[in-house]
N, C-alpha and C positions, 0 to 999 in steps of 0.2 A: 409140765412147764415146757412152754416153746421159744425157741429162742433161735435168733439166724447167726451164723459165726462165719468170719470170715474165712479162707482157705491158711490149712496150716494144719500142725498135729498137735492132738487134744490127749490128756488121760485125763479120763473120766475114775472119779475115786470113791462110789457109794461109801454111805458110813452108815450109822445107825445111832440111835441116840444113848441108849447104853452099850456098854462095854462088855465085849465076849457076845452081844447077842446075834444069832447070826440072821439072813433077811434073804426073799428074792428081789432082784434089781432086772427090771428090762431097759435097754434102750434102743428108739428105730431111730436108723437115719434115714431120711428122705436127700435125692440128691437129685438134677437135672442130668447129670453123665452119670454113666455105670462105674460102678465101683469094687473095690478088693476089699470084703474086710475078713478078718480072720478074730476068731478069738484068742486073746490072751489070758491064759487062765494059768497061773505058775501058784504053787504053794508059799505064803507070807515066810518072809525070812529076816532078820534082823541085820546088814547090811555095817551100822556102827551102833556100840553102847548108848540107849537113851539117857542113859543117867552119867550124867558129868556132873566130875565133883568140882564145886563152887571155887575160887581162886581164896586164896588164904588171905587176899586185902579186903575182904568182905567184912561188913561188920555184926557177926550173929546176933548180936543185942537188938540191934535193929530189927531182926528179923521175927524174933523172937514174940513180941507182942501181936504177931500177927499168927504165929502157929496155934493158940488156944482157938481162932475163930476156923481157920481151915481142918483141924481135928474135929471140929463138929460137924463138918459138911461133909470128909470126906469118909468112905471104906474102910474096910479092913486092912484094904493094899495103899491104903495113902492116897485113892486114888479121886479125883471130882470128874464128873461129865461137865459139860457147858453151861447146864442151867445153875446149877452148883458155882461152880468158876464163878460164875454173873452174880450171883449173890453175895460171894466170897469177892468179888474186888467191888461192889456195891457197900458191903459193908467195912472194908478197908481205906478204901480211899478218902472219905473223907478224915480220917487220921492224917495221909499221909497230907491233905492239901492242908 
């Protein structure tokens, strides 16, 4: 993919399309002035808890008819990639509209 970006700073964020799987990623930059770049390479760290629990004004009932369809798409860990997701609110939404 090529693409022209204006000046500024960028984090570039590869992912993968499953989860845990891991990938090589290159990227060049091509520039008209010389440039500094370094790599940044730090071991992942979890920063704040991803799972925040729901506010108690929430209505589980509601939610409830929609966990039999995500228990069929997701993991062991509860978890859906993307294409997953898309299926899962493909198949939901029209409930909710």
């Amino acid at each position: 993919m090529r693409c022209q970006l204006e000046q500024g700073g960028y984090l570039v964020l590869p992912t993968t399309f499953e989860t845990g799987q891991e990938s090589n990623f290159t990227v060049r930059v091509y520039s008209s002035k010389p440039l500094k770049l370094k790599l940044l390479d730090t071991a992942p760290s979890i920063l704040k808890s991803a799972i925040v629990k729901a506010p108690a004004t929430l209505d589980n009932k509601c939610f409830s008819q929609y966990e039999a369809v995500f228990l069929q798409l997701a993991d062991e860990h509860r978890t859906v990639n993307s294409f997953e997701l898309q299926e899962l609110l493909d198949a939901c939404l029209p409930m909710i509209i």
